[in-house]
VEXVOVO-31713 format. One record per residue (C-alpha): x, y, z. Coordinates in steps of 0.1 Angstrom, whole numbers, plus 5000, padded with zeros to 4 digits. Layout:
// VEXVOVO-31713
XYZ...
This chain:
// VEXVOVO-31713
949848106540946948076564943648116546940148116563936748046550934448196576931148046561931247806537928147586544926047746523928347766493929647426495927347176522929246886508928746846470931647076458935347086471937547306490940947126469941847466449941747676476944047416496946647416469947047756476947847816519946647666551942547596548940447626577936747636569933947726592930447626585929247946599931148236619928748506636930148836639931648816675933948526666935648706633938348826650939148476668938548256639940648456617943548516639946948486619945348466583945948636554943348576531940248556549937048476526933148496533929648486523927848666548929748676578929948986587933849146585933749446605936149756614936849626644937949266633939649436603941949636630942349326652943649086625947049236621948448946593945548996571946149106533943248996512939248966520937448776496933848836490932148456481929448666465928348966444927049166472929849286496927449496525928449276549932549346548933849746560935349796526936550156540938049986575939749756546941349986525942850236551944549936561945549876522943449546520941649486490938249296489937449106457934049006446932648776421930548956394928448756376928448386386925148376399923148576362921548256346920648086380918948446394916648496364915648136364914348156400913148506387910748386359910048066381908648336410906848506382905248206365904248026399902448396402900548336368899947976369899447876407901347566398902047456437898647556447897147336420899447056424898347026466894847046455894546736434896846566457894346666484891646496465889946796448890446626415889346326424885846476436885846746406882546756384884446886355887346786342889047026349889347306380891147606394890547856367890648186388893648366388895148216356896548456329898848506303902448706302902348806259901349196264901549246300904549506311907349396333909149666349912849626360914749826384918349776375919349646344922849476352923849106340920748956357918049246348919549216313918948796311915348886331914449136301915548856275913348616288910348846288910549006254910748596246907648556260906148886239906949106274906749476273909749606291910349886310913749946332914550236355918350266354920850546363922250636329919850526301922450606275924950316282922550036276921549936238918649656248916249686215912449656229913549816265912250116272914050366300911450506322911450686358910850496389907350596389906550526360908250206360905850086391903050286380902950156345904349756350901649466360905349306375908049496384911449286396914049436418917549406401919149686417922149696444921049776476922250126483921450476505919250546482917650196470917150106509913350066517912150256482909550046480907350196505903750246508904250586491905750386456903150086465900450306460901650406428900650026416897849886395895849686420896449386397899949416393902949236418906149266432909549056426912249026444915348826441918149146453918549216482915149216508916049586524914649736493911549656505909649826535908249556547905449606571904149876542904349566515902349396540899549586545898949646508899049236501896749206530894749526518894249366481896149686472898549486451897449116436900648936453904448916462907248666452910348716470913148526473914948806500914148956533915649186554916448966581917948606568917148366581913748526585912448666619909348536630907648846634908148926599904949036586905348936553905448536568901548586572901148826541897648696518899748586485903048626491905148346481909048386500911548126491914948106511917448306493917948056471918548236434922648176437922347856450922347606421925147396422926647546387926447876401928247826435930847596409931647936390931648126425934647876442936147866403936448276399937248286441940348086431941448286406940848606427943348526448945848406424945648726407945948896439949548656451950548796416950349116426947749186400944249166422941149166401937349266411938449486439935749676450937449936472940450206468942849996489945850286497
């Protein structure tokens, strides 16, 4: 069995191993695969898995011995699960993996917000302590998180770990979330998406990106905001318009950004958000500690055990 690994640098750049997946078929691994080479690179396999190369209709059609796609992630936008499944493929994902790892960078994003912990830190390295009159410095734009609201949109495994952490630290919580009644979360209260961004001095994006999630926040929802209140970001970057999240940092409309997703990865350099006044923008890194991307490889594995057994698990389409 020929199994191909379109993009596995990210997921394993040389501190994990492949060895489970080569107990199971033929391994070839590619660093990285753009789009255009799918179809070649993937000739012959059957199980083809990958992060974020993108698994079209057209590569789906051309690789006649495929039987299996494996998503090496929770996301699956970048694979036609439709193309897929009229051709009886499934596509398994892997819920969950990343939940502790996403919230950490979460409340790190939040707390380098409230504390302007780098800032300070390149400061007195700079000298600023050493010239100081006072013992201490850098008091502006230092406050506490007991009372202030965080507002999540979504409230799957990782809003739900997000909204722990805040009611820890004496967080109101608010959530906007499709079907209120399904969630028992005592000191979370269900609001609209509105009020969510209209009452919140945070609010954090937890929410899949969807038809109906792409771009919503817009300058429309931005304006909605207390001017002292910020954005969070650690989804998926198209939920953000983001010249419109722009102009409002730049405008003092909102107090800041963190965001750990753009539109466009790696970034373009005409993003406007690269120049945005206090917006901090880390590299997609929220899945990437090496515990997470061990549980990802782990619960990969046993995706496609389950599926040789005929029993395939997180399948994300209607494969016919």
């Amino acid at each position: 069995m020929r199994i191909v690994i379109l993009d596995g640098y990210t997921i394993n750049p040389g501190d994990l191993t492949w060895q489970a997946f080569e107990q199971l078929g033929d391994l070839k691994v590619y660093e990285r695969t753009p789009v255009e080479q799918v179809a070649e690179r993937a000739a012959g396999a059957e199980i083809v898995l990958t992060n974020k190369a993108k698994v079209t209709a057209n590569a789906i059609q051309a690789l006649t011995s495929l039987r299996y796609i494996g998503e090496l992630a929770t996301g699956y936008d970048n694979v036609d699960i439709k193309a897929a499944a009229e051709r009886g493929i499934p596509v398994c994902n892997v819920p969950g993996y990343s939940t502790h790892s996403v919230a950490q960078l979460t409340w790190a994003l939040i707390l380098e917000l409230t504390c302007n912990t780098a800032q300070r830190s390149a400061e007195v390295h700079a000298g600023a302590w050493v010239r100081s009159k006072d013992f201490c410095f850098g008091h502006e734009g230092l406050f506490e998180l007991q009372g202030k609201t965080l507002g999540l949109v979504g409230l799957g495994q990782i809003g739900t770990a997000v909204a722990r952490i805040a009611l820890a630290f004496g967080m109101k919580v608010v959530a906007v979330v499709r079907n209120p009644a399904k969630y028992n979360l005592p000191g979370v209260r269900f609001v609209s998406r509105d009020e969510c961004f209209g009452e919140s001095d945070f609010v954090s994006l937890h929410c899949p990106l969807t038809d109906d999630t792409r771009q919503m926040v817009n300058a429309s929802l931005i304006n909605t905001m207390k001017p002292s209140a910020y954005i969070i970001n650690t989804a998926r970057g198209a939920l953000i318009n983001e010249k419109d999240l722009a102009e409002a940092l730049n405008n003092k409309r909102i107090a800041g950004a963190a965001l750990d997703v753009l539109s466009a990865e790696p970034a373009s350099a005409d993003n406007p958000l690269l120049k945005a006044d206090n917006c901090i923008i880390t590299p997609h890194i929220g899945w990437a500690t090496k515990e997470a991307r061990e549980r990802l490889l782990d619960e990969s594995v046993k995706n496609i055990q389950a599926f040789l057994e005929g029993k395939p698990r997180n399948v994300v389409n209607s494969p016919s």
